[in-house]
N, C-alpha and C positions, 0 to 999 in steps of 0.2 A: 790363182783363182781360189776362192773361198768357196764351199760348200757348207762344212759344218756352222751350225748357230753359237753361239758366246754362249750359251746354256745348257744344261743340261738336256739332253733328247732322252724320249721314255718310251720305247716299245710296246704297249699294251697288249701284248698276244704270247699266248704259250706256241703260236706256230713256229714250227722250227725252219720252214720253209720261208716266212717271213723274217726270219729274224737273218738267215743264208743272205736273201736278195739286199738287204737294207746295210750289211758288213760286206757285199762285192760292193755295192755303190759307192763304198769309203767312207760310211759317217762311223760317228763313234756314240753308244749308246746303252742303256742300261734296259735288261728285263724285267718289265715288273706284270704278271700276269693276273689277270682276274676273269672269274664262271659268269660273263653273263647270263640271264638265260636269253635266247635265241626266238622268242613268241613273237609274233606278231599278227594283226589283224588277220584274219583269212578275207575276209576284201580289201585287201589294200594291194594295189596291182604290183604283180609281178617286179617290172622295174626301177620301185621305190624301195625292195626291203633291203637290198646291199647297205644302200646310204640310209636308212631308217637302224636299223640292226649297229653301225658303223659310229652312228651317233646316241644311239642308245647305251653305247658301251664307253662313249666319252664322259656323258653326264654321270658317270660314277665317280671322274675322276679330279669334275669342274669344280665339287665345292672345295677341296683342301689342297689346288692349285698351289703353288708355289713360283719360281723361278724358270720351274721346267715347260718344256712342252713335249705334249702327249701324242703318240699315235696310235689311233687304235682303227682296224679294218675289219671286215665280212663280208665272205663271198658266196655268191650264190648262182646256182646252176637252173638256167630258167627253161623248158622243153615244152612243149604245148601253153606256153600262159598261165601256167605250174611251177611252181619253186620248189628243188630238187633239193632240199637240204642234206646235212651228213645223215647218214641211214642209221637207222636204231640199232638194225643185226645184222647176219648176213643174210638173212634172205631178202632184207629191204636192200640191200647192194646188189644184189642179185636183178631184183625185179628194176631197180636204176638205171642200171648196167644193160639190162637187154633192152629200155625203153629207149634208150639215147645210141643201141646198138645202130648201126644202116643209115646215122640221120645227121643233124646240123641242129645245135644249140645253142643258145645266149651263155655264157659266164658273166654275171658283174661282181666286181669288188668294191664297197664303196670304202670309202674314206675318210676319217676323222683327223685333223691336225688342231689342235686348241695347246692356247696357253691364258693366262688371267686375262691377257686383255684383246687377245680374238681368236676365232674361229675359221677352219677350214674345209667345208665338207664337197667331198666330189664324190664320183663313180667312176667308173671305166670300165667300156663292154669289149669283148671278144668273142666272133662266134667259131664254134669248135664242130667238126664233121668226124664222124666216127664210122670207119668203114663197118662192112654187116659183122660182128662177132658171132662166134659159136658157144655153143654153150660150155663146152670143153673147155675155151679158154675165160669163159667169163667166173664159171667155177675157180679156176686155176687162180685168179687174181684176186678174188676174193679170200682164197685159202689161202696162199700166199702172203699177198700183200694187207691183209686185212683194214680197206681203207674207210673204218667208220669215224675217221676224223676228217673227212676231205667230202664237200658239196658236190651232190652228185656221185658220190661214191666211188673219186677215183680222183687218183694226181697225174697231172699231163707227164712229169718227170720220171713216172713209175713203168713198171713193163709195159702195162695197157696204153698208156701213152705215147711210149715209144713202136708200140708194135699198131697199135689199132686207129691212132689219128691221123685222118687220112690230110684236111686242111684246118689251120688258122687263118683267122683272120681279124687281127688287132693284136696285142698284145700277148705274147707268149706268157711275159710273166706276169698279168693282170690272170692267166689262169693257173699259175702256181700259187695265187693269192695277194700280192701286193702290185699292182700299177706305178713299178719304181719311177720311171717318167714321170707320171704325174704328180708323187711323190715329191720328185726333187725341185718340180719347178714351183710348188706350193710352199716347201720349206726354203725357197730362196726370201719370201715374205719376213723371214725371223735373220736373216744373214745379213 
């Protein structure tokens, strides 16, 4: 059985957490990292900016296309109808942290697959329940683990993760940031 494409595949993400899940899956691929920025509308609802953000960071890379095909993803932590993006300091982790403290939230990641001559864009939701934390340990995770790179201000894989997530439901790794599933059944289009 084939999985990889006859092409070159491109990574588009300095995540190192996506680039772990995308080398277990078995393809073979190249890093090539760039700063989008991350803005978008404040009215544009909640469940559009994964795939809005996902393909905002493709169009960088559609005009001087090649042979390859690109991936590029963003994930985002949705809690009241509010996009929990990565947090500026640590007291926005903080205040992230205790809001999603006791409760049940959206993750989506959305998805970009392009090459010259198509397009792939998807999402995939997971919602994530976080038993009540204290402040003790939310401090603790933030000194620690300092996750102002991670939506919502925390990685499911990190202590808080393993200690404070009480359930999932959908895709574990669509909250580590990449929907490999969906992933692979998008890039079977190029195999």
């Amino acid at each position: 059985m084939k999985i990889q494409p006859d092409r070159p595949l491109v990574l588009a993400s300095g995540s190192p957490r996506r680039r772990q899940l995308l080398e277990q899956a078995g393809y073979v691929f190249t890093v090539r990292r760039y700063e989008a920025d991350e803005d978008f509308a404040p009215d544009m609802p909640p469940e559009k900016v994964a795939s809005f953000l996902a393909a905002k960071k493709a169009s960088h890379f559609r005009e001087g296309i090649g042979d390859e095909i690109i991936i590029t993803a963003d994930t985002v932590v949705i809690l009241d109808n509010q996009v929990l993006n990565k947090p500026a300091d640590s007291v926005d982790a903080v205040r992230m942290l205790e809001a999603l403290s006791g409760r049940t939230h959206t993750v989506m990641t959305g998805v970009c697959i392009v090459s010259r001559e198509k397009e792939r864009l998807f999402d995939d939701t997971t919602l994530v329940t976080f038993r009540k934390l204290t402040h003790a340990e939310i401090d603790y995770y933030v000194e620690h683990f300092k996750p102002f790179d991670k939506a919502g201000a925390y990685g499911a894989q990190d202590w808080i993760g393993l200690t404070g997530v009480e359930k999932i439901s959908g895709s574990y790794f669509n909250v580590m940031g990449l929907p490999v599933h969906r992933v692979y059944e998008n890039l079977l289009a190029w195999v």
